[in-house]
Residue, then its C-alpha position, 0 to 999 in steps of 0.5 A: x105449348x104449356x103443359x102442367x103436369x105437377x099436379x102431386x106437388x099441388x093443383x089449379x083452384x077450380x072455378x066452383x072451389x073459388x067462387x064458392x070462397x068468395x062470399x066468405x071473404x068480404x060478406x060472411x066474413x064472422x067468425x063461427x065462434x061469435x054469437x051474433x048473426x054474422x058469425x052464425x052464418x058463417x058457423x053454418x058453413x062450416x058445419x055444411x063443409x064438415x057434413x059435405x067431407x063426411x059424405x065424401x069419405x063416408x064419415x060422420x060429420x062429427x069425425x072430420x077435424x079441420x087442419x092447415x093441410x095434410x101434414x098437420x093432420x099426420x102429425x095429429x093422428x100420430x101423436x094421438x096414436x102415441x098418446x094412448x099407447x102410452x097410457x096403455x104401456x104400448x110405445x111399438x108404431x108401424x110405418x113403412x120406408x116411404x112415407x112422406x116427411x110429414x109421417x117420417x120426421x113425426x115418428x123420429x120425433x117419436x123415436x127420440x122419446x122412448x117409442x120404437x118405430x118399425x119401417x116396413x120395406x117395400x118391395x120393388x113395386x112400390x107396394x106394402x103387403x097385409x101380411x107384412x104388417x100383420x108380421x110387424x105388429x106386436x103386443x106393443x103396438x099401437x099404431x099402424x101409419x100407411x100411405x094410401x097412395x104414394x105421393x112420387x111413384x103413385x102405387x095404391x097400398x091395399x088400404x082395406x085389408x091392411x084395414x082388417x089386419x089392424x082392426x082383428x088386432x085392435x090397433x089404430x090405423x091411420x092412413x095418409x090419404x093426401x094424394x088419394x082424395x078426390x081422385x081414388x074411391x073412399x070410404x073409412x068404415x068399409x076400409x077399417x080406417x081409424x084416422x085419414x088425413x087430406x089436404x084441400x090443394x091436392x085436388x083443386x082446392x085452395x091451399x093451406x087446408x085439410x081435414x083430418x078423419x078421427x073414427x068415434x070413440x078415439x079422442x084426438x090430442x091438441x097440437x095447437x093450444x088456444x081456443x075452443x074450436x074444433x070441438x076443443x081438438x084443433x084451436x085457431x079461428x076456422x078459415x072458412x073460405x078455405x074450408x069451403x073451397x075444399x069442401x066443394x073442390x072435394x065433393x066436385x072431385x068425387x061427384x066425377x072421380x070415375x070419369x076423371x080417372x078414366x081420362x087420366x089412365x088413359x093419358x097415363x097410359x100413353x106417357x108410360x108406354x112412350x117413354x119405356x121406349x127410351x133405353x136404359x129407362x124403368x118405370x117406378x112403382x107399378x105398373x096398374x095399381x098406382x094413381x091415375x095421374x101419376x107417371x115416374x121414371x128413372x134415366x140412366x146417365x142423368x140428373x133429374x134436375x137438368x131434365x126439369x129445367x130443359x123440359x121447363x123450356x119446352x113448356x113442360x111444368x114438371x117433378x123430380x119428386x115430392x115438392x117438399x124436398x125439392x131443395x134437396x141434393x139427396x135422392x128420393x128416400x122413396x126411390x132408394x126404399x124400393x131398391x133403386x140405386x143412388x145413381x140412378x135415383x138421381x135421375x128421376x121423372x115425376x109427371x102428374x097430370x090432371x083430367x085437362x092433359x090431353x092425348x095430344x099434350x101427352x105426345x108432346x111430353x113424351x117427344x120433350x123426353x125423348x129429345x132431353x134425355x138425348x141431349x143430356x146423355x150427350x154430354x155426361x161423362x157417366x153415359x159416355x163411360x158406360x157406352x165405352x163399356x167402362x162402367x156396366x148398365x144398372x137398367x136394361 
């Protein structure tokens, strides 16, 4: 059996996303930019993905820049935050501790520039309240950055009114919304969101693609110098295949987001209660208002990587955390921010699955689990020491 449940760190090209992209590869293959027929065809499309992504989030088509992914869209929006506030003598941005990189290292770019950044903490469940930012926000301010969803432990931030906090103090709201598009309900001007940013391959579209949102009225900064493209906002030569493998994949996302989620609740919901039976385990992140696909435990005794390689054994494709820092012996920033220690942080279980897991598959996940975290705790010395009442329980 093979079971894919990695879909955080990026998702299956759907059929519609890659033969909508098809044609555009060898037969409109102009670039928008250029007069002549073959590249107006091509511009047309263009412009047809652009209005298809604002309907999706309820924006204008006006408002969506195309990117490479959500982590240059982050980058944009900040840096256009930045730069306004400056221009107003206001340098004060708010964030929050578990951020993905593509915000993090930004604002520590920032910091070394004159800004003052201000990391919210977040509470064991995962989850950033109204009132801390309004808490946060100062004269300064001019900008708050919060993730719509996080990308490990899956909790859903209350976008909307954090949304109000920041619009009833004329401050910039930006929101990382990778993890959320396609599979949460959207709609920028409902939530008194400024600036969103998504990436094509989180919800079955190609990878190396995004869009960021730009609420009219905000004129975004060039991080890439070049061209006119963009609207003068974003230069390079639009990958139109991408662009419209994302703008299908997100509309085919949207158009089923109801009935997806309900499947993958309910397969989240197995996988949760099944594995909370195995001792010493907690759940990370809360226990209702996370992601429908997403499910992240930590075991105690053991190290997360072992667990990954054991359960790739069995078939399982599965996480320990965000796939961007896979390459790091650190334990999740995301993790230590809402209060877990580093030895237990250490062993975490990040399963992300897609509306094709099935009941069954779930079950199978859970007995691979249970069977690997056995057999690891078996042979550490640390699980030993704490079953000889050497060293003392962290979870119950």
């Amino acid at each position: 059996m093979n079971i894919y449940a990695d879909n955080a760190a990026t998702t299956r090209m759907s059929e519609k996303a890659l033969n909508a992209m098809l044609p555009y590869f060898r037969d409109v293959y102009g670039n928008p930019s250029s007069l002549h027929s073959i590249g107006q065809r091509a511009n047309e499309a263009l412009w047809a993905a652009r209005e298809t992504v604002a309907r999706c989030i309820n924006a204008d088509p006006k408002e969506i820049t195309f990117t490479s992914g959500g982590s240059e869209a982050d980058n944009q929006a900040i840096v256009t935050a930045a730069k306004l506030g400056a221009k107003k003598g206001k340098k004060h941005i708010i964030s929050t501790a578990f951020e993905h990189h593509a915000v993090l290292h930004t604002l520590n770019k920032l910091q070394k520039e004159g800004y003052e950044i201000t990391l919210l903490d977040v509470h064991e469940n995962g989850l950033v309240s109204p009132e801390q930012v309004a808490e946060a926000i100062r004269d300064d301010t001019c900008l708050v950055t919060v993730m719509f969803a996080n990308n490990e432990i899956g909790t859903v931030q209350p976008i909307k009114e954090i949304g109000e906090v920041c619009r009833g103090k004329k401050v910039l709201f930006h929101t990382d919304a990778v993890q959320a598009a396609g599979h949460l309900f959207i709609d920028v001007k409902d939530m008194n969101v400024d600036m969103l940013s998504i990436s094509a391959h989180k919800f079955h579209g190609p990878k190396g693609v995004g869009a960021l949102f730009c609420r009219k009225g905000i004129i975004l900064s060039s991080i890439i110098e070049g061209g006119a493209q963009e609207r003068g906002k974003r230069a390079g030569t639009e990958n139109i295949p991408g662009i419209v493998g994302m703008a299908t994949a997100l509309e085919d996302a949207c158009e089923r987001l109801d009935e997806n989620a309900a499947k993958m609740k309910k397969t989240r919901d197995i996988l949760i209660n099944g594995l909370s039976q195995i001792p010493h385990s907690v759940l990370n992140g809360d226990r209702e208002k996370r992601l429908p696909g997403n499910v992240n435990f930590c075991f105690e005794g053991i190290e997360g990587e072992s667990i990954l390689l054991l359960l790739d054994d069995k078939g399982i494709s599965a996480s320990s955390g965000s796939a961007c820092t896979s390459g790091s012996l650190e334990p999740s920033h995301v993790l230590l921010a809402i209060g877990r220690p580093h030895e237990i942080a250490h062993g975490s279980l990040r399963l992300s699955i897609d509306e094709t897991v099935s009941e069954e598959e779930a079950k199978y996940i859970i007995d691979s689990v249970k069977e690997t975290v056995e057999l690891l705790r078996g042979m550490s010395p640390v699980w030993r020491d704490l079953m000889s009442g050497k060293q003392k329980f962290i979870t119950k």
